[in-house]
N, C-alpha and C positions, 0 to 999 in steps of 0.2 A: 820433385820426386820422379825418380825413373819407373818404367813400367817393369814392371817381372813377369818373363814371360816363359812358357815352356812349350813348345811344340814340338810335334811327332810327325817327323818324316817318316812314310811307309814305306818310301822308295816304289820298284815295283813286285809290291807285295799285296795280296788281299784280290780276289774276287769279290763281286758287288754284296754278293750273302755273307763272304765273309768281314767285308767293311763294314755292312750293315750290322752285323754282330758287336761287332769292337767298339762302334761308336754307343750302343746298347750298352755297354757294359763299363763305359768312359760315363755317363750318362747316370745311370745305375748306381755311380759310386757317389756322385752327389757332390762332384768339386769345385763346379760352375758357378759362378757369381762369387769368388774369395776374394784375395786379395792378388793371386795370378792370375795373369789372361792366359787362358788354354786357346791354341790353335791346333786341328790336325789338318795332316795334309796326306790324305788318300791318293792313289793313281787316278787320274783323268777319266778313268772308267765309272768312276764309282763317286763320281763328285757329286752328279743332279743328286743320287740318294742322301749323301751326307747332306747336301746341303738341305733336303728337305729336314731330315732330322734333327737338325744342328740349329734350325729357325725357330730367335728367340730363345735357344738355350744359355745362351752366353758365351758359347765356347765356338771360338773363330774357326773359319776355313779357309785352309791354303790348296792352293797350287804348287806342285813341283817345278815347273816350270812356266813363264807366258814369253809368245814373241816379242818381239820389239814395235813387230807394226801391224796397224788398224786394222788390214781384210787385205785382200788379193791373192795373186798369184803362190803362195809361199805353202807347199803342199805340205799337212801334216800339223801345221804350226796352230797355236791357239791364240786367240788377241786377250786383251784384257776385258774388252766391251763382250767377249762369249762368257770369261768365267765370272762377271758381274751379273749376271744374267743365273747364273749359276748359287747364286749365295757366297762365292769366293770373296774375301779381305784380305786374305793373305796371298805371297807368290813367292817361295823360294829362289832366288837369282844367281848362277854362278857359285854353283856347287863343284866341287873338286873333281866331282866323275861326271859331270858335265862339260867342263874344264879340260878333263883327261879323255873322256872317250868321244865328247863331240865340239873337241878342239874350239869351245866359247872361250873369246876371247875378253879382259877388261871391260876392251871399247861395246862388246858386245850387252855384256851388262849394264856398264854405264846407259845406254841408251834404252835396254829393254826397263831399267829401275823407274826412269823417265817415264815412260807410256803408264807403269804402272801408276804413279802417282799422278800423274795427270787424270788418271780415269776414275782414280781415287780407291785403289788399292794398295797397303803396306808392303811396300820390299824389303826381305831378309834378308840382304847380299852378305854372301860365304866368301871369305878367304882362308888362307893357310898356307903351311910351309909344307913341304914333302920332307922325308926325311934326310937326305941327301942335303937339304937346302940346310935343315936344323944343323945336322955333324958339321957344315962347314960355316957353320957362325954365320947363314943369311937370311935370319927368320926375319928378324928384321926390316933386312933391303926389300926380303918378298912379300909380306905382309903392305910394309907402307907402299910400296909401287901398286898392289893392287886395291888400297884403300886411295890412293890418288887418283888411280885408272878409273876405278868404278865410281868414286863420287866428284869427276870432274865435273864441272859449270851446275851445280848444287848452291844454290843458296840458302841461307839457312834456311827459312820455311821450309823447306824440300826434306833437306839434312833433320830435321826437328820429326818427320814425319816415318824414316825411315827406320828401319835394322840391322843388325849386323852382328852377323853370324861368322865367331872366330872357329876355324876347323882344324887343327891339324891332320893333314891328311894321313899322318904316318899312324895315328889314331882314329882311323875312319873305318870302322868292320873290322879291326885287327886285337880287339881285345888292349890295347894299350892303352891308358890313358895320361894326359901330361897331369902332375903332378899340382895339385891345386895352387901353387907358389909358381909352376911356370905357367899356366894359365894367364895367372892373374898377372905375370909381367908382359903378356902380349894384351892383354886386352887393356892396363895401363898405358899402352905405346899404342895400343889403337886408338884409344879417348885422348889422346894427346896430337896423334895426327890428325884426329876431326877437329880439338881445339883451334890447330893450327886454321881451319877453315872458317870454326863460329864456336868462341871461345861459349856460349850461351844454349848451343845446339847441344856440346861436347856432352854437357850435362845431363842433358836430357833422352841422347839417341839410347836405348837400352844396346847392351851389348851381348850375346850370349853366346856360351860353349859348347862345341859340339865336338864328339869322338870317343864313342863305346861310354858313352853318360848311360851308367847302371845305379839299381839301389845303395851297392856299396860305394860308390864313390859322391855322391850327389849333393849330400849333405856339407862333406868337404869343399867342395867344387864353388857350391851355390853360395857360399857364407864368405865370399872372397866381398871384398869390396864393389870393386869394378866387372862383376859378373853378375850379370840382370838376368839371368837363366839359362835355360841349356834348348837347343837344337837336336832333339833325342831322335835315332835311329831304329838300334833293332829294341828295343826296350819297349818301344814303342807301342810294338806288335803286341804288347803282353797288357790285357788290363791292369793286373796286379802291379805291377812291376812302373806303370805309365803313371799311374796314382800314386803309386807311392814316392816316386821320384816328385810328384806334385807335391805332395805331403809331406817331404822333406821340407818344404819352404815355409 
C-alpha cells in the first residue's frame, strides 16, 4: 500500500505569529493520526516554531528547499543536518520556480535528493511541463527527462523512500487545473518510468498532484488511481480550505 499524503507548500508566505496561527488551527481541527500523512512546509523563518509545535503531533515538517551539501563556504544555503536539528522530515526539491527563478538544474536535485536521504529526510521532487511544452505534445519527453535527471544512481532502497511531486507548471498560481483524466495520465507515465528503474519501488514511491489543488477540485483529482495526493499551494494558507482538501480523502 502506497502512502497518501497531502502537504502545504507556504511558499513565502506567513510571518512566524502568523505560521504559528495556521499550524494552531491545522491542529485544532483534529486530522492528525488518519489515514493521510499531513506535512506542512512553512518559510525557513518560521520552522524552529513549527517544528516545536508539530512534536509528536503526527503531522510532518517540510522544508522548501535544502542544499546539496553538509556546511561550508555556500552563503545563504541550509544542509539537511540544520533542518534535522529542526524537527524537519520533509524537503521539497526542484520546484518549477525554483527551476525557473534560481535556474536549479535536474543534476542539481538529483544530488541535493541524495544528501537528503542519506541524512534521513523524505524528498518530494517536483516535475512538470510549462505550457508551451504541453501545446506541443512534450509533456512527456519533459516529465521523463526530469524523472531520469532527478532520480539518477537511485537504487531502489533510495527510490522506495522518496516523493514525487507531479506539477504542472502552467497550473501553478494560475487558477488552472489539469483535468483529473490528464493528471492521472502523467502520473501513469511517471509510475512507469520509475518502473522502468524498480519495478517493486514503482509501487510503492506515492506520487502526488500539485497546481491550484482547491476544495472544488480535490475530490476529483485525489480518487484517480495513480494519485497518492496533492502538493497544495495557496489552499494551503487557508485552514478551512487545507482540511477540507484533507477530508476529501
Amino acid at each position: 500500500m502506497r502512502k497518501t499524503i497531502i502537504a502545504g507548500n507556504w511558499k513565502m508566505n506567513g510571518t512566524v505569529p502568523e505560521s504559528t496561527a495556521l499550524i494552531g488551527g491545522i491542529l485544532n481541527a483534529g486530522v492528525a493520526g488518519g489515514k493521510v500523512e499531513i506535512v506542512v512546509c512553512p518559510p525557513f523563518t518560521a520552522l524552529e516554531s513549527a517544528g516545536k509545535l508539530l512534536k509528536d503531533s503526527g503531522i510532518g515538517l517540510g522544508a522548501q528547499n535544502m542544499s546539496e551539501h553538509k556546511s561550508g563556504a555556500y552563503t545563504a544555503e541550509i544542509s539537511a543536518e540544520m533542518l534535522l536539528t529542526l524537527g524537519v522530515t520533509h524537503t521539497i526539491l526542484g520546484h518549477s520556480e525554483r527551476r525557473q527563478y534560481h535556474f536549479e538544474t535536474d543534476d542539481r536535485v538529483n544530488r541535493a535528493a541524495k544528501a537528503a536521504l542519506a541524512a534521513g529526510l523524505t524528498p518530494i521532487i517536483c516535475v512538470g511541463e510549462t505550457l508551451e511544452q504541453r501545446d506541443s505534445g512534450d509533456t512527456e519527453k519533459t516529465v521523463g527527462d526530469q524523472i531520469a535527471g532527478t532520480l539518477a544512481g537511485f537504487a531502489a532502497d533510495l527510490l522506495k523512500k522518496t516523493v514525487v511531486a507531479y506539477e504542472p507548471v502552467w497550473a501553478i498560481g494560475t487558477g488552472k487545473t489539469a483535468t483529473p483524466e490528464m493528471a492521472e495520465d502523467v502520473h501513469r507515465f511517471i509510475r512507469g518510468k520509475i518502473a522502468a528503474l524498480d519495478k517493486e519501488a514503482a509501487n510503492l514511491v506515492p506520487i502526488l498532484y500539485g497546481g491550484s489543488v482547491k476544495l472544488g477540485n480535490a475530490g476529483g483529482l485525489l480518487t484517480q488511481p495513480n494519485i497518492d495526493g496533492a502538493l497544495v499551494g495557496g489552499a494551503s494558507l487557508k485552514v478551512d480550505d487545507f482540511v477540507g482538501i484533507i477530508n476529501a480523502l
